[in-house]
GUVOBA-184996 format. One record per residue: y, z, x of N, C-alpha, C, O in turn; residue in three letters. Coordinates in Angstrom, 3 decimals. Atoms other than C-alpha are relative to their C-alpha. Layout:
! residues N
  n_north     n_up   n_east ca_north    ca_up  ca_east  c_north     c_up   c_east  o_north     o_up   o_east type
        Y        Z        X        Y        Z        X        Y        Z        X        Y        Z        X  ALA
...
This chain:
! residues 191
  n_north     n_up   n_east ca_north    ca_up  ca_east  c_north     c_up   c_east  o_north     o_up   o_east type
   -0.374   -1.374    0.293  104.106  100.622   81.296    1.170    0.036   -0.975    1.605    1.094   -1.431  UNK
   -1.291   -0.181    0.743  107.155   99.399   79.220    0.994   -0.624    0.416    1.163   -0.716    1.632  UNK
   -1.141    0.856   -0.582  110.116   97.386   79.393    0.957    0.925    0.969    1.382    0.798    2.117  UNK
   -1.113   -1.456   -0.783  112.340  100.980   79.884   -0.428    0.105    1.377    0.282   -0.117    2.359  UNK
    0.165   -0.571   -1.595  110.325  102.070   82.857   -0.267   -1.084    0.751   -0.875   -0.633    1.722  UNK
   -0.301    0.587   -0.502  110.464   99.170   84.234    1.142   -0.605    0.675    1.244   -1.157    1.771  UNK
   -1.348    0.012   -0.068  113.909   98.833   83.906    0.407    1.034    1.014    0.856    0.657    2.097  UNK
   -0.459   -0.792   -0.688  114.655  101.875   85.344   -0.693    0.571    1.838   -0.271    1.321    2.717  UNK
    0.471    0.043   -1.346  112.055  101.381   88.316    0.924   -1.159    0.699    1.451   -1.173    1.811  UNK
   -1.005    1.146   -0.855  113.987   98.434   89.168    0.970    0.346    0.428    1.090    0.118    1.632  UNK
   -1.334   -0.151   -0.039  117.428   99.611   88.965   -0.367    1.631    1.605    0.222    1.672    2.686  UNK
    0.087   -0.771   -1.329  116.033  102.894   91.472   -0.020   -1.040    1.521    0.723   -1.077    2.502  UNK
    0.801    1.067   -1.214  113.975  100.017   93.812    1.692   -0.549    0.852    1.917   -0.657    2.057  UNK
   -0.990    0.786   -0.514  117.538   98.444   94.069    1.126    0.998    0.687    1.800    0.660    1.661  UNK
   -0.624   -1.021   -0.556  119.388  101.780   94.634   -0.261   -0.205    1.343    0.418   -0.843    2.148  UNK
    0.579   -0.254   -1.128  117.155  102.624   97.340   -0.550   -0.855    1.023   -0.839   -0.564    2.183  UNK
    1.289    0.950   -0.563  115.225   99.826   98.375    1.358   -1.787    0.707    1.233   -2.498    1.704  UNK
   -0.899    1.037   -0.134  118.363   96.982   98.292   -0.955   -1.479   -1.150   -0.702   -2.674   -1.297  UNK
    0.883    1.276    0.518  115.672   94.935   96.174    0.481   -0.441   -1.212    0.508    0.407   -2.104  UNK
   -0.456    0.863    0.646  116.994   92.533   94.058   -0.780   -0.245   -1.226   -0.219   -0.199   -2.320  UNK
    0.800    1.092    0.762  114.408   90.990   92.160   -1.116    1.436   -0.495   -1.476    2.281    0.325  UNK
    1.125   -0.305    0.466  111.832   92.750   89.993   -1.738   -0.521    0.311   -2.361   -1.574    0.175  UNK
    1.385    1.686   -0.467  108.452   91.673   91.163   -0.768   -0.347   -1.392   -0.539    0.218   -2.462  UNK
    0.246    0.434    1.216  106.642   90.029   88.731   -1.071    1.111   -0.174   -0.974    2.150    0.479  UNK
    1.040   -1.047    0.775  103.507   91.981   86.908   -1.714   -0.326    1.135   -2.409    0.562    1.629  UNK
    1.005    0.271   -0.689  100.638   90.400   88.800   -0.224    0.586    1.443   -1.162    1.229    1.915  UNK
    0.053   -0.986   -1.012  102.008   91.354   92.001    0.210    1.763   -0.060   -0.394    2.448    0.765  UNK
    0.431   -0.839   -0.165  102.690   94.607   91.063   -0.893    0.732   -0.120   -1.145    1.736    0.546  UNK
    1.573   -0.413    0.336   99.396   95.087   89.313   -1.120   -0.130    1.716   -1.809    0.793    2.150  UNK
    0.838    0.221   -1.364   97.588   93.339   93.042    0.492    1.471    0.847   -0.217    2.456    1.051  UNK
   -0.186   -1.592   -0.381   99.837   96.176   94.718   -0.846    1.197    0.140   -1.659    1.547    0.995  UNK
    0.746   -1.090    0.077   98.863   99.212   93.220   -1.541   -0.161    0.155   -2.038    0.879    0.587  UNK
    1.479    0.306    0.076   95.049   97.874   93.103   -0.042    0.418    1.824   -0.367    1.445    2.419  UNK
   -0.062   -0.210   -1.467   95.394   97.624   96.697   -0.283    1.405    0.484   -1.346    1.698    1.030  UNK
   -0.921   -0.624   -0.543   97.313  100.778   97.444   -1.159    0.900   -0.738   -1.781    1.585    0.073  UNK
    0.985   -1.184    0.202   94.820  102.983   95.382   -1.281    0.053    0.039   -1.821    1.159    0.025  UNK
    0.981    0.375    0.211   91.797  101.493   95.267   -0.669   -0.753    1.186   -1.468   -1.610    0.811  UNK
   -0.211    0.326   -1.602   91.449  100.508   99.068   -1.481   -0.445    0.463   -1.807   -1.387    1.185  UNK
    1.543    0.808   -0.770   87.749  100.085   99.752   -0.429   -0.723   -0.945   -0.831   -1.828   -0.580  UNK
    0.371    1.140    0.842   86.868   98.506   96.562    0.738   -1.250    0.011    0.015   -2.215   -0.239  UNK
   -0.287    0.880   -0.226   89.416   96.031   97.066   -0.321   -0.682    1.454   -0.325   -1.913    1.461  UNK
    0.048    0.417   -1.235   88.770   95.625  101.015   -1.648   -0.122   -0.380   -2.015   -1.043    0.350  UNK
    1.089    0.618    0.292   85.190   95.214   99.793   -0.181   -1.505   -0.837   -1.051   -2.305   -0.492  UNK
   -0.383    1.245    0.846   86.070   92.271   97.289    0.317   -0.825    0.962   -0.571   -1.678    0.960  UNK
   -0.221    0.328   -0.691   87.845   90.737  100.284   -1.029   -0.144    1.051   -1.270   -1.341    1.212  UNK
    0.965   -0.117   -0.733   85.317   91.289  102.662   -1.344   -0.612   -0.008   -2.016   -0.737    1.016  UNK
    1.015    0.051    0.251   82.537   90.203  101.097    0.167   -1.837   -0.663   -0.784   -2.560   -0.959  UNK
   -0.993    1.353    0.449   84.691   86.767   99.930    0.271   -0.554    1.323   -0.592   -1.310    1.768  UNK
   -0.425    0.083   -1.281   86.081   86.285  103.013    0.373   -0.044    1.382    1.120   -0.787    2.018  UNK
    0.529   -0.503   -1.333   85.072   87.928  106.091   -1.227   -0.520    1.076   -2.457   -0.505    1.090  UNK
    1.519    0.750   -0.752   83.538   86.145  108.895   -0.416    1.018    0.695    0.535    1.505    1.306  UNK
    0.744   -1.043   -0.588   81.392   88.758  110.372   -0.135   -0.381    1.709   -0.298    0.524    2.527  UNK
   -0.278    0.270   -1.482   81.600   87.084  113.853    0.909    0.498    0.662    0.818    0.957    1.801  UNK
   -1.296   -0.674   -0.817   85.154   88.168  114.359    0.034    1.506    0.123    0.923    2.146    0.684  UNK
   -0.518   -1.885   -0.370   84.452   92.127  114.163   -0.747   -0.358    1.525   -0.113   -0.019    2.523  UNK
    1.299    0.023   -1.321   81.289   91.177  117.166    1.323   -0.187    0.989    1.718    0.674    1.775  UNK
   -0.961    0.087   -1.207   84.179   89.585  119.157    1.374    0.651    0.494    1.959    0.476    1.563  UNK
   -1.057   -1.155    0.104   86.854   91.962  118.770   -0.645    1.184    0.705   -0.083    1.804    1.609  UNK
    0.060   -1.231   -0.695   84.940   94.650  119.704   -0.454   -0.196    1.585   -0.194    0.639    2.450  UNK
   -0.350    0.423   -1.410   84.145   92.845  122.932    0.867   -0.241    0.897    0.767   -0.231    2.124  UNK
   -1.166    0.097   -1.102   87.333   92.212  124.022    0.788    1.609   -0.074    1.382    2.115    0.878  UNK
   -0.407   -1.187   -0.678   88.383   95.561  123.427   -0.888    1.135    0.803   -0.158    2.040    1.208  UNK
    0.967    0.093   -0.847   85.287   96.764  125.373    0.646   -0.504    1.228    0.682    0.301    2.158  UNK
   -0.352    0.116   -1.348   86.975   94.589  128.212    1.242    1.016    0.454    1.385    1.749    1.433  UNK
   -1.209   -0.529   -0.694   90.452   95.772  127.931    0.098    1.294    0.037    1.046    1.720    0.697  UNK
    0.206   -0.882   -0.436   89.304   99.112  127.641   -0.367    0.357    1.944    0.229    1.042    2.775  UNK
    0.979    0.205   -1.464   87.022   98.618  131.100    1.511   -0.275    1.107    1.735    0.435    2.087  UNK
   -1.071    0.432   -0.607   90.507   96.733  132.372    0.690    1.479   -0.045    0.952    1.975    1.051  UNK
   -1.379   -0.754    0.117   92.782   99.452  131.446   -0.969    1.692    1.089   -0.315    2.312    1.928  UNK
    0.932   -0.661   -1.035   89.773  102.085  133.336    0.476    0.018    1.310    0.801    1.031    1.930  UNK
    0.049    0.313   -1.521   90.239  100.435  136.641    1.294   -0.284    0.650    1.542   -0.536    1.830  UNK
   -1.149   -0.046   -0.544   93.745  100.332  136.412    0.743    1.466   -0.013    1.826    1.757    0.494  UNK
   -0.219   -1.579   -0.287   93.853  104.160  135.996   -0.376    0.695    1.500    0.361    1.386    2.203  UNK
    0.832   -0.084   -1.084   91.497  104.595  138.784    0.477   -0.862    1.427    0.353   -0.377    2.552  UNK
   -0.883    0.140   -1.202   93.375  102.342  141.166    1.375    0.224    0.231    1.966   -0.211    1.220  UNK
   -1.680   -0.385   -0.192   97.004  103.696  140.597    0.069    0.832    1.050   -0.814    1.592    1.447  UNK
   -0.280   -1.578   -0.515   98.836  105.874  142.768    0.906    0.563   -0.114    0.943    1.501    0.681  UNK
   -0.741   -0.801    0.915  101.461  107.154  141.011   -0.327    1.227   -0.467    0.446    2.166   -0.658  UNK
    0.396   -1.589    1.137   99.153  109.920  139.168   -0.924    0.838    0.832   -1.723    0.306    1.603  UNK
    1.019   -0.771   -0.494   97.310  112.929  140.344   -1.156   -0.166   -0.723   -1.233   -0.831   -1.756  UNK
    0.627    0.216    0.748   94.408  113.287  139.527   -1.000    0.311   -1.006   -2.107   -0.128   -1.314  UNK
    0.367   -0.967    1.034   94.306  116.042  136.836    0.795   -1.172   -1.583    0.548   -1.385   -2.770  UNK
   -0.581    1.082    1.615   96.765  113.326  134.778   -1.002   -1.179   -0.044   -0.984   -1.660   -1.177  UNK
    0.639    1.211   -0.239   94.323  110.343  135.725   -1.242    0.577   -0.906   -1.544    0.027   -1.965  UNK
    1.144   -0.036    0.758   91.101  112.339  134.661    0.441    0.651   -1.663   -0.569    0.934   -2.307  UNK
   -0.261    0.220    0.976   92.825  112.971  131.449    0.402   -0.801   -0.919    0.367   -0.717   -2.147  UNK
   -0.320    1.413    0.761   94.088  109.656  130.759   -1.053   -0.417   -0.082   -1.120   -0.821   -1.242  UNK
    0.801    0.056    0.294   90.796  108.894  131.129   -1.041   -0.180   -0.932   -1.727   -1.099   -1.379  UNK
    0.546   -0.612    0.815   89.379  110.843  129.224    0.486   -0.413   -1.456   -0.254   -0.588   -2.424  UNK
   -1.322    0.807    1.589   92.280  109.525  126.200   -1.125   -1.341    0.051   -1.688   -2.017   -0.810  UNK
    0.101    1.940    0.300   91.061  106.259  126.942   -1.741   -0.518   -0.531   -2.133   -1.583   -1.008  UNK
    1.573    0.357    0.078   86.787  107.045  126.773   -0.358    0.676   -1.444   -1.452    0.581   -2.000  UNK
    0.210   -0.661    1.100   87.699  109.293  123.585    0.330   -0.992   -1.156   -0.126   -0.779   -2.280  UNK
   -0.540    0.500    1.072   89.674  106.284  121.723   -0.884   -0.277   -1.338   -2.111   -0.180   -1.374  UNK
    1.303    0.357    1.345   88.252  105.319  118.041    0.404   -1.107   -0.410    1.542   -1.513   -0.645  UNK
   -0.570    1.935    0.364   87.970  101.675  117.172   -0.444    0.170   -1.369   -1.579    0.560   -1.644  UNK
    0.132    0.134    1.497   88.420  101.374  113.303    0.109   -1.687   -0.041    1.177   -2.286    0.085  UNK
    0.126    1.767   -0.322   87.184   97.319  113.398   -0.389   -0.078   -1.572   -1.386    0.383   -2.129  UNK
   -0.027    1.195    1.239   87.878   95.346  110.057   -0.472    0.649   -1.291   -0.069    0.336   -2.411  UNK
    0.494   -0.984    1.412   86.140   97.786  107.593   -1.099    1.058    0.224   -1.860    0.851    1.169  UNK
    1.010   -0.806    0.246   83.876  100.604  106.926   -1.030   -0.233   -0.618   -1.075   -0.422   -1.834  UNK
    1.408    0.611    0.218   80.429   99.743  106.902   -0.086    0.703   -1.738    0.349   -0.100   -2.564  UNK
    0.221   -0.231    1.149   79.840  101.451  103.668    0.255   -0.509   -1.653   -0.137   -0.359   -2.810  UNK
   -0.815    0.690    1.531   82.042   99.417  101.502   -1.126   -1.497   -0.251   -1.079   -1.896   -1.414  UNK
    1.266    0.919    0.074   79.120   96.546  101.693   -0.716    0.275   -0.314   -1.597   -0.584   -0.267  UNK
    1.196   -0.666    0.044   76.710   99.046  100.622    0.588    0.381   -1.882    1.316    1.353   -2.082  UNK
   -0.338   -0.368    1.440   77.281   99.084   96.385    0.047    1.626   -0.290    0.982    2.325   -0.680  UNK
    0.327   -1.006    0.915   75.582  102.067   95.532    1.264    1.111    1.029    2.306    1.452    0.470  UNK
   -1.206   -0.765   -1.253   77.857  104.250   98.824    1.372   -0.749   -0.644    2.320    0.037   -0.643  UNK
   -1.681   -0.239    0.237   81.152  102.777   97.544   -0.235    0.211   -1.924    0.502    1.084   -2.382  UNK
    0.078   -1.341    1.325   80.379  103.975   93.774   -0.082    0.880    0.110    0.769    1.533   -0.496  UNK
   -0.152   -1.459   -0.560   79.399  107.130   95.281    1.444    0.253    0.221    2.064    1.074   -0.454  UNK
   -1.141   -0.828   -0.688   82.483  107.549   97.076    1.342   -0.309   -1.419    2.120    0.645   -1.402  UNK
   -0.391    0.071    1.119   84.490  106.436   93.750   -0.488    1.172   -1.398    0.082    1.369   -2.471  UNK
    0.585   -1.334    0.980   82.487  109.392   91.789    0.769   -0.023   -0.516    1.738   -0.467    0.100  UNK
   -0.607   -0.802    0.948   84.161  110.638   88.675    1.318   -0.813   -0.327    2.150   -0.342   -1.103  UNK
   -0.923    1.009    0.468   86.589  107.496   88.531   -0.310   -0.810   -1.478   -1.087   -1.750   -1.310  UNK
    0.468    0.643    0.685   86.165  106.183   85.266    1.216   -0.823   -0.831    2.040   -0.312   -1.589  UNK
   -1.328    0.774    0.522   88.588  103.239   84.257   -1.207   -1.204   -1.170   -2.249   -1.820   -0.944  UNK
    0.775    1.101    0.522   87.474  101.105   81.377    0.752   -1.076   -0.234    1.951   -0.809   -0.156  UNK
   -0.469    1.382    0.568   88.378   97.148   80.229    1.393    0.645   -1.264    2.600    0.403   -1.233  UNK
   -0.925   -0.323    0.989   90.055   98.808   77.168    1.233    1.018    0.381    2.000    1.290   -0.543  UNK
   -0.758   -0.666   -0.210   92.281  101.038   78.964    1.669   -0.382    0.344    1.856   -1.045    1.363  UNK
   -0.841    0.341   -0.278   95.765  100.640   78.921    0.916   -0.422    1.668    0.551    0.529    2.359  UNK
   -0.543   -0.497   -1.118   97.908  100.070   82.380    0.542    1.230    1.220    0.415    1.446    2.425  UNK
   -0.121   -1.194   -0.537   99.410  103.252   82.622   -1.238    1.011    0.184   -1.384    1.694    1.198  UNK
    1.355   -0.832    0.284   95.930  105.109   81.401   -0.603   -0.620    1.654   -0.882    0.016    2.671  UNK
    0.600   -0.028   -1.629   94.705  103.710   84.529    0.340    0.313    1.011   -0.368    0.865    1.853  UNK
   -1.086   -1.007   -0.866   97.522  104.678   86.542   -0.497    1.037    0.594   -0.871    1.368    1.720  UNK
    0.193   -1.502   -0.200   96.981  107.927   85.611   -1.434    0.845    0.089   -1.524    2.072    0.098  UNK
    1.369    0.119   -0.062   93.089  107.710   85.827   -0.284    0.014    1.177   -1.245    0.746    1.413  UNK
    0.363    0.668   -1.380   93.078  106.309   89.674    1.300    1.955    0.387    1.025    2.916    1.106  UNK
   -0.931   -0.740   -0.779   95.808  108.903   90.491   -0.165    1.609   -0.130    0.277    2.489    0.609  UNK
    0.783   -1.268   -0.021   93.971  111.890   89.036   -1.046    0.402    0.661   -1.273    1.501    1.167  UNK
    1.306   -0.393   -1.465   90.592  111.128   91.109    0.778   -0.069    1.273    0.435    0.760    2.115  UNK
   -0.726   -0.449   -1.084   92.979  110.776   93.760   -0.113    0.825    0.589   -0.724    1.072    1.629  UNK
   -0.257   -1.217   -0.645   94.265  113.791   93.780   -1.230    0.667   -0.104   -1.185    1.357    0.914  UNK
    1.167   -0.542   -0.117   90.777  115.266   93.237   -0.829    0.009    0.814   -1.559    0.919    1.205  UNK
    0.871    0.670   -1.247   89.188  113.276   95.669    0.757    0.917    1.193    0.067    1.574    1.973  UNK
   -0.200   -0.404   -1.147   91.678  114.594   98.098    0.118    1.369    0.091    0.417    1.702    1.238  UNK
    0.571   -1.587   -0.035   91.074  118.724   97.254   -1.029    0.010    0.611   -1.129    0.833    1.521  UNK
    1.261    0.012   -0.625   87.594  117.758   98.188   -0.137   -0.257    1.258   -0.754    0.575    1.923  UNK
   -0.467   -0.073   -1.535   88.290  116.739  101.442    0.451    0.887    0.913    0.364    0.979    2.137  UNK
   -0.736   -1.740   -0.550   89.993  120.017  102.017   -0.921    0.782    0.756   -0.735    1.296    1.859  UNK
    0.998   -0.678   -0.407   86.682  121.518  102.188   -0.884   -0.542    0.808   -1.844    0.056    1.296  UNK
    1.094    0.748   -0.879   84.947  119.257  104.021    0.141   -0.185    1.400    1.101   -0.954    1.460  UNK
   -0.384    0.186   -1.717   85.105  119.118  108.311    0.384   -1.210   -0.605   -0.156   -1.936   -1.440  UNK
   -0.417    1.551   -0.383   87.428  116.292  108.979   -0.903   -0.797    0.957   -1.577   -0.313    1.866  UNK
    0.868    1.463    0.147   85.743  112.823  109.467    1.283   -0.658    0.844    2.116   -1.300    0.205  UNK
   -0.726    0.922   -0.788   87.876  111.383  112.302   -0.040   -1.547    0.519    0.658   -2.166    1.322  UNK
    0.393    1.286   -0.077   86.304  108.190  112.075    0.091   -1.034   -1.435   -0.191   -2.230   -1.509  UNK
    0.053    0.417    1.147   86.908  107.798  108.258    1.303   -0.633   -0.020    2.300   -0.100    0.467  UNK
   -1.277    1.114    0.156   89.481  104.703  107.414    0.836    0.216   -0.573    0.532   -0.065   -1.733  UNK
   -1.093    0.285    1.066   92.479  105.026  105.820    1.288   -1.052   -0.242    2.461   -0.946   -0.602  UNK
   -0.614    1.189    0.166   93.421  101.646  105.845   -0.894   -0.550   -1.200   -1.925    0.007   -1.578  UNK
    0.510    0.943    0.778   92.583   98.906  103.278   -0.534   -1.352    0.719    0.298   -2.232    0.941  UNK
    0.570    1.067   -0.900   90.361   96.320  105.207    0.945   -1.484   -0.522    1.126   -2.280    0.400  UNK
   -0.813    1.261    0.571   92.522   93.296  103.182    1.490   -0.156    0.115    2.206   -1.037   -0.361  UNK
   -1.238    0.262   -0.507   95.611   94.080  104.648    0.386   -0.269    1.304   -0.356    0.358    2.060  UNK
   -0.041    0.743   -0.753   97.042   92.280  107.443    0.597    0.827    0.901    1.728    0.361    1.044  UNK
   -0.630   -0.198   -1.035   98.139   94.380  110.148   -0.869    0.961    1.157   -1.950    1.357    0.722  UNK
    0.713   -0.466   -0.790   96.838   96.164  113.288    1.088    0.713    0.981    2.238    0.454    1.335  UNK
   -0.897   -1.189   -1.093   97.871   99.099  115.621   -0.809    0.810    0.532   -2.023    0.884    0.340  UNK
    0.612   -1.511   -0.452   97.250  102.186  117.441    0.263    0.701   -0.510    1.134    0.386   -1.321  UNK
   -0.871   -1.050    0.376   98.000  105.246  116.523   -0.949    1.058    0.627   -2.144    1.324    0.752  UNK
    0.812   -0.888   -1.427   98.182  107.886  119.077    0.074    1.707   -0.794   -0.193    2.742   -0.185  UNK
    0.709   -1.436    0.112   97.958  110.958  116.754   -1.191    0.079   -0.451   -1.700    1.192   -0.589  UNK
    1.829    0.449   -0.120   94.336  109.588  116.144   -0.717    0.105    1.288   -1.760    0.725    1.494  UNK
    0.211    0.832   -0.627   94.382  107.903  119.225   -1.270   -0.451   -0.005   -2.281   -0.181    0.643  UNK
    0.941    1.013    0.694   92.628  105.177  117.049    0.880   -1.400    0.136    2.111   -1.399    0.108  UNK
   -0.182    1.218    0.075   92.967  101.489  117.247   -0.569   -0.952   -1.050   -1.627   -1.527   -1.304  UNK
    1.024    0.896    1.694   92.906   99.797  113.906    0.241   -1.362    0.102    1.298   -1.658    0.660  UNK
    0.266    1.310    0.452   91.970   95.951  113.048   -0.309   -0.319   -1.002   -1.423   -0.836   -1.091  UNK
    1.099    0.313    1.189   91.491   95.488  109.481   -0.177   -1.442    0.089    0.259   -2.235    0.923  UNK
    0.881    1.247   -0.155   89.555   92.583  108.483    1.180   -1.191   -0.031    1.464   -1.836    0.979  UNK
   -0.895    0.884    0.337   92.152   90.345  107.071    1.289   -0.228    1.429    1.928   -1.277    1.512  UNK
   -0.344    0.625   -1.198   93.948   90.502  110.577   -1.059   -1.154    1.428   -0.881   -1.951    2.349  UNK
    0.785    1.088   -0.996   90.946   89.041  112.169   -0.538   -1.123    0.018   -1.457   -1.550    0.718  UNK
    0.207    1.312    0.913   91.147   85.854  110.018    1.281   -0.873    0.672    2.288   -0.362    1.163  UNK
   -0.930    0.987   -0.477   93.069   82.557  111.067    1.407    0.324   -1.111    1.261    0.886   -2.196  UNK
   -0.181    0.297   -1.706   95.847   82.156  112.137    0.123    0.763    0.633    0.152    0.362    1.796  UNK
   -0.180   -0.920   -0.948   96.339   85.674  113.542   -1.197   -0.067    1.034   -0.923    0.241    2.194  UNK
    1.125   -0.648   -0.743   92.544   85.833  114.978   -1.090   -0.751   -0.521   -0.995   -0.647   -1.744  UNK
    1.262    0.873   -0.064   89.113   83.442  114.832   -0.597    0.484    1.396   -0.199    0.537    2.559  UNK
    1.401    0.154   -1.396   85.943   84.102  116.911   -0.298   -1.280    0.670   -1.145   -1.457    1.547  UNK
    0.453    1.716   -0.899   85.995   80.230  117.958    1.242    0.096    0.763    0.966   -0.009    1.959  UNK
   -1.361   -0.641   -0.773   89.903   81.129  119.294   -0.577    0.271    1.598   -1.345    1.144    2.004  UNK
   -0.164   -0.959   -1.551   90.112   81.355  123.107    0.130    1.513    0.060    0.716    2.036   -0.888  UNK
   -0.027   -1.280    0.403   89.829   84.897  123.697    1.775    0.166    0.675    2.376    1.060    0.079  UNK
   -0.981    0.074    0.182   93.408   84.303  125.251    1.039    0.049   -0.687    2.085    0.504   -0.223  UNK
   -0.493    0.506    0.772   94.835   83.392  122.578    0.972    1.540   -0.938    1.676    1.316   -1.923  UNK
C-alpha cells in the first residue's frame, strides 16, 4: 500500500498495540487473506490438510459429554426443576460448529457465496483491499434481509482455536484445532 502507510500503520500498531516490530509483508498479506476471505482460505486448508476422521470423532465425544453433562443435570439436587428442565433444554438446543462448513468443499457453493467478488492477478494490493472489503460490506446488507442462519460459521476453519459461546450457545472446533498436537483421531479420547 506504500512505504507512508505503512509507516504510519506501524507507528499507530505501536501506540496502541505496544508492537514493536512491523510484520513483514507475507504475513500481513496471509493475515488479511485469512481475516477476509475465511472460507476460501479454510477451504485451501481443508482440503490440504484435513483428516476427515477427526470431525467423526469429535462429534462423538461431544455426543458423550453432552449425554454426561444430561445425567448430571438430572441427578443434581441443588436445582428445581423449572431451572433443570431449562438447562436442559440449553444443553439439547446447543449448536456444534465442527471444523468447517460443509459447503466450502463444494466449488461451485463457495463461488456462489463469493458472488460479485471480483479480484484479478493484475490488481494492485490495495485494489484488492478495497475489492474484498466492498463485497464485504455488500455481502453483509444482504444478510440484513435474509432470516438469520444460526448455524452459519463465522469462524475461519484454518484457525487454531476452539470455544463456546453462550450468546449462540454454540460450540466451535475449527479444523486446524483438530490436527496434531492439539487433537488426532488415533489420540486416546482422554487425551
Amino acid at each position: 500500500m506504500g512505504e507512508r502507510y505503512e509507516d504510519i500503520s506501524q507507528e499507530f500498531n505501536r501506540i496502541m498495540y505496544g508492537k514493536q516490530q512491523k510484520a513483514t509483508r507475507w504475513k500481513d498479506c496471509t493475515s488479511q487473506t485469512m481475516h477476509r476471505l475465511q472460507y476460501a482460505t479454510g477451504a485451501i486448508y481443508v482440503k490440504k490438510a484435513f483428516d476427515q476422521a477427526s470431525k467423526n470423532v469429535i462429534l462423538e465425544m461431544i455426543d458423550d459429554l453432552q449425554e454426561a453433562f444430561r445425567e448430571i443435570l438430572l441427578t443434581n439436587d441443588w436445582m428445581d426443576e423449572r431451572t433443570r428442565s431449562t438447562a436442559l433444554d440449553k444443553a439439547n438446543q446447543m449448536l456444534r460448529q465442527i471444523a468447517y462448513p460443509d459447503f466450502i468443499l463444494n466449488d461451485e457453493k463457495l463461488d456462489e457465496h463469493y458472488d460479485g467478488l471480483d479480484v484479478r492477478e493484475s490488481d494492485t494490493y490495495s485494489e484488492m483491499l478495497e475489492k474484498v472489503a466492498r463485497w464485504g460490506i455488500e455481502y453483509s446488507f444482504k444478510r440484513l434481509i435474509r432470516p438469520v442462519d444460526r448455524s452459519e460459521f463465522n469462524f475461519n476453519s484454518a484457525v487454531i482455536n476452539a470455544y463456546y459461546s453462550y450468546t449462540s450457545n454454540s460450540i466451535k472446533f475449527p479444523a486446524a484445532i483438530l490436527q496434531a498436537p492439539f487433537f488426532h483421531h488415533t489420540f486416546p479420547r482422554l487425551v
